[in-house]
Phi, psi and omega in degrees: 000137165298143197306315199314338212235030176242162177305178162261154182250148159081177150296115187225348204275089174242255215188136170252156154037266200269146177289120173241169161164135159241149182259171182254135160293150137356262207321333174253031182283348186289337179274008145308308182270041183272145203060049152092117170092113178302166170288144178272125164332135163225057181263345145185198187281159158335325191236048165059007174264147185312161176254150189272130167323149186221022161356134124085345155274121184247121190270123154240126177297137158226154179228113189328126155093190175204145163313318186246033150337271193343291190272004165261055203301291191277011161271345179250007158288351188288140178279147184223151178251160204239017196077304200278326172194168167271127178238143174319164162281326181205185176260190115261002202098187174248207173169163186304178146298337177273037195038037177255133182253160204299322200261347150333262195308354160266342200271329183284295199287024176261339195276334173316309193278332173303297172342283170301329160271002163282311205317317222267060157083348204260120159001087198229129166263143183247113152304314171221181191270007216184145156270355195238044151280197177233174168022191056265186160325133136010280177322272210280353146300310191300288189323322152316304155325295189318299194281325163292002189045037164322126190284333164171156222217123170229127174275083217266071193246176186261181130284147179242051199270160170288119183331178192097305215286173132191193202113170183222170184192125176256142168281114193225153195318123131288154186275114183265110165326109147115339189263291229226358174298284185332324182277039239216310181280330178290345191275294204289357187251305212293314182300328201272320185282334185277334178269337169302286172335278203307317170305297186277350182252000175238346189064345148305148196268168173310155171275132168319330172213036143210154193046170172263118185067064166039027176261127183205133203236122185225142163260022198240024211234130159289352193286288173298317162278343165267005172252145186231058161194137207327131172217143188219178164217145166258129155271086173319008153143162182281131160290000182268327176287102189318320190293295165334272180330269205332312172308294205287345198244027173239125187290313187293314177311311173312325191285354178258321138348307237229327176299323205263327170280354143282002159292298196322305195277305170324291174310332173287301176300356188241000000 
């Protein structure tokens, strides 16, 4: 059976073909509420205090998967290579038991987040332009960061783990020598500020079966092993986990989501 068209487990969320990156504007908050639920104001936080400038940084977003995977088999089945081993190029991802699918849901909350960190001065960049696309590639999610020089790079995706498991958890670079070892510490400063935010502004718990104190370090990720600028992914909780689901499938809840990893991103940068 083809991978493309099975769920995804884990971080998987890489990338097909044409070079993409947008950057985001005004103009592109409407495309928030794509996969359910308008975008929530982000003119500041919950609890009304101003937000810290983010002047002069430039931030890339990435939002796991793609819409039109599913029906694109042999493009996103083409092997890339990832240093460490040749990996598909992209997924399609999971989705809940009620069907809202991952890549709906990395796609409304990285535009949440994009939102908010323009509001506060900072550059944001997009992997890709659309849910109803294919990829991009691995290879050209990383190469976007890269090329935008980014100050700091976040991959944003769910789990597709066996119920029971649930929880969020961030992934950050093992040092492949000679690729990705220079990011390897500022990517670990980065996992700690995004997973504290993230802990305290969603109130989801650490994860129960991957990594420790919701850290988890990897080498198999072309996302990751191909940036040469800090970079983590986040799973934001399992869609297999009833508890989990319910949350990631509520647009005000994303908005809070969307809140605490841009607190996350703040802190690392400020």
């Amino acid at each position: 059976m083809l991978i493309a068209f099975l769920p995804a487990l884990a971080a998987c969320g890489f990338a097909s073909g044409s070079p993409v990156g947008s950057s985001v504007g005004s103009g592109d908050a409407a495309a928030a509420s794509t996969g359910g639920g308008p975008a929530a104001s982000a003119e500041g936080p919950a609890d009304g205090l101003p937000r810290r400038s983010l002047a002069g940084k430039v931030i890339v977003i990435d939002p796991g998967h793609n819409g039109g995977n599913a029906t694109h088999a042999s493009e996103v089945n083409k092997l890339v290579n990832v240093i460490t081993e040749r990996k598909a190029c992209d997924t399609t991802g999971t989705e809940t038991t009620r069907g809202y699918a991952e890549h709906a849901f990395t796609w409304d909350v990285s535009n949440r987040v994009a939102k908010i960190l323009k509001a506060q001065g900072a550059k944001v960049v997009l992997t890709r332009s659309s849910d109803t696309g294919v990829g991009p590639c691995v290879t050209e999610r990383a190469a976007i960061g890269n090329r935008n020089k980014a100050d700091a790079a976040l991959s944003v995706h769910a789990d597709g783990a066996p119920k029971g498991d649930r929880g969020f958890h961030i992934i950050e670079p093992k040092a492949v020598k000679g690729y990705n070892d220079k990011i390897v510490p500022d990517s670990h400063k980065l996992g700690l500020a995004l997973r504290d935010a993230y802990r305290e502004g969603t109130g989801i718990p650490y994860s129960n079966y991957r990594g420790k104190k919701a850290i988890d370090a990897r080498d198999d990720l072309g996302g990751l092993n191909l940036s040469t600028r800090p970079k983590v992914f986040i799973e934001c909780g399992n869609m297999q986990d009833p508890g989990d689901a319910a949350k990631l499938s509520d647009p005000k809840f994303r908005q809070r989501i969307a809140e605490a990893l841009a607190d996350g991103l703040t802190d690392y940068l400020t």
